[in-house]
N, C-alpha and C positions, 0 to 999 in steps of 0.2 A: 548520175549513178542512181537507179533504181532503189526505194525504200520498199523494209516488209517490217508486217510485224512479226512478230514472234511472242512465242509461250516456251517460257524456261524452267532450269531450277538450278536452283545455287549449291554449294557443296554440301549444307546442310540439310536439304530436301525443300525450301521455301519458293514457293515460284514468285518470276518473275517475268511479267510483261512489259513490251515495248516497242519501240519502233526505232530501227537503224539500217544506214545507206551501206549496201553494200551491192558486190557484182553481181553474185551468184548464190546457191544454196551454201557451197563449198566456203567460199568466202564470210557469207552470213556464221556460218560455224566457228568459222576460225578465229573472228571480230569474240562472239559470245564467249568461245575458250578463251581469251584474251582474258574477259571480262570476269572470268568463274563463272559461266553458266554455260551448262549442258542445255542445245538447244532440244525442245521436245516437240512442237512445231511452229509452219510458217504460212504465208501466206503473203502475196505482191500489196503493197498499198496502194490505195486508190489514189491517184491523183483531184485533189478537190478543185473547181474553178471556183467554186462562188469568192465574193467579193468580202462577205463576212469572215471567213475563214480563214484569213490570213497569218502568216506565220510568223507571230510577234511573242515577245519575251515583254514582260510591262515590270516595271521600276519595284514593283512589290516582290517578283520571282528574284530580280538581283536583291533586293535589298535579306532578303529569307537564304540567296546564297551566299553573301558576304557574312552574313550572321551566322550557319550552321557550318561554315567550312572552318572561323575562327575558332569556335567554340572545338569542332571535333580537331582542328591541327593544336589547338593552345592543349588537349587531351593528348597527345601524342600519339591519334590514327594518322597512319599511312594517309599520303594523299591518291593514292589510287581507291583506297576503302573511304575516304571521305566522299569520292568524286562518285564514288556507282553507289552510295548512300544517299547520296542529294538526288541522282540519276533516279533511283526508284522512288524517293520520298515526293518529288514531285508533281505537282497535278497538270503542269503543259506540257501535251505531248510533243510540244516542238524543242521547250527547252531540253525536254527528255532527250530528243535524239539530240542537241547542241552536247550536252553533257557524255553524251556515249561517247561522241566523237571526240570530246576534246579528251575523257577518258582512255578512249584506244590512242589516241596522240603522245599522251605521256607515258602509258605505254610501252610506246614505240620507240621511246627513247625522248621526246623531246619536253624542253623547261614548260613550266605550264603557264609562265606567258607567252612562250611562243604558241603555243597549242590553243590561247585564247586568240592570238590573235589573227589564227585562221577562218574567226567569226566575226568582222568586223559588224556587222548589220545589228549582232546582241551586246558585244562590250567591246566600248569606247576606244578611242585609242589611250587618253589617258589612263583609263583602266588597266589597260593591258602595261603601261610606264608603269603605272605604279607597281602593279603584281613583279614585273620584274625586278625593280627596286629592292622588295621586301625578299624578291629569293636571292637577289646578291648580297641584301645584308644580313641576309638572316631572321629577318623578321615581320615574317609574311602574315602571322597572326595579329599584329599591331595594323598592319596595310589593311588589313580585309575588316579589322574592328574600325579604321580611320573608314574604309569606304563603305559601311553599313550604315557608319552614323551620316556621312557625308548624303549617300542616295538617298535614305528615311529622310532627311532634313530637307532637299528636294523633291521630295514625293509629295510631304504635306506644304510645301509652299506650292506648289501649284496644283494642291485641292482647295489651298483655303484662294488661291486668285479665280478658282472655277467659280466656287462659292460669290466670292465678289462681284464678279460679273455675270451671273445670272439674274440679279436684280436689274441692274442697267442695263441687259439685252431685253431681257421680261418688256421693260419701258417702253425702249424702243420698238419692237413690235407692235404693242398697242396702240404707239403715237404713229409708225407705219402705216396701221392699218384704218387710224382715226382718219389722217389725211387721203389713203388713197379713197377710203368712199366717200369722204366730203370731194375730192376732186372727180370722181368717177360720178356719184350720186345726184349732190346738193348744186355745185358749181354748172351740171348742162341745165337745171331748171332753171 
């Protein structure tokens, strides 16, 4: 399915830019009325190859959405005005379009862990157990506070083992490169 961006505005006059899969012009429309936003225009996205530019969601976007969707459900927003508040508050344009989509999914009528779990590549399967859990018991704002603290809590453990091991690769290296020119250098003399 072909992506565009687009340039919107909300019911209130605020615009809104983004980027979502859609068919057609028609359809791109139809997505954004979904959404409350009056499309104002568009244009095809580029497809990127480079290798850098890959379309990843990193532990900090989950851990900022488990945090603001608790806080705005434990306030009693809608979870559709949670989901297209996270949607614009965002800074990755990938999570953006993840968010749109699982946005028009609930939508469309379905639970929003089902609608998470048409992205397995950004949340887990666990994730998506637990999100259902808390919408059969009722208490999805306890789920999304247990999985902010849970991802935060492995976020910083594997900075602090990056941390750890940048000293004993550092080493390594040097004692690599000590021995390849004593074998390359010293050892044909």
């Amino acid at each position: 399915m072909p992506s565009f961006n687009y340039k919107a505005i909300d019911q209130l006059g605020r615009p809104a830019m983004g980027q979502i899969d859609a068919l057609n012009e028609v359809d791109l429309e139809i997505r954004l009325e979904r959404m409350g936003l009056d499309l104002i225009t568009y244009r095809a996205a580029a497809k990127s190859t480079s290798l850098f530019n890959r379309n990843k969601v990193t532990n900090q976007d989950l851990v900022m959405f488990c945090f603001q969707i608790e806080q705005l459900s434990s306030a009693g927003v809608p979870l559709l005005e949670c989901l297209n508040d996270l949607r614009e508050g965002s800074n990755n344009p990938y999570f953006q379009k993840v968010l749109g989509a699982v946005s028009a999914e609930v939508e469309g009528g379905k639970m929003l862990s089902q609608a998470l779990a048409e992205h397995p590549n950004v949340f887990s399967e666990v994730f998506v157990s637990l999100v259902n859990a808390g919408e059969q018991t009722g208490q999805l704002p306890v789920v999304f506070n247990n999985l902010f603290n849970t991802i935060r809590w492995q976020d910083e453990l594997m900075s602090q083992a990056k941390k750890l091991l940048a000293y004993p690769a550092f080493v390594a290296v040097v004692v690599f490169g000590a021995v390849a020119f004593l074998m390359s250098y010293l050892v044909p003399q």
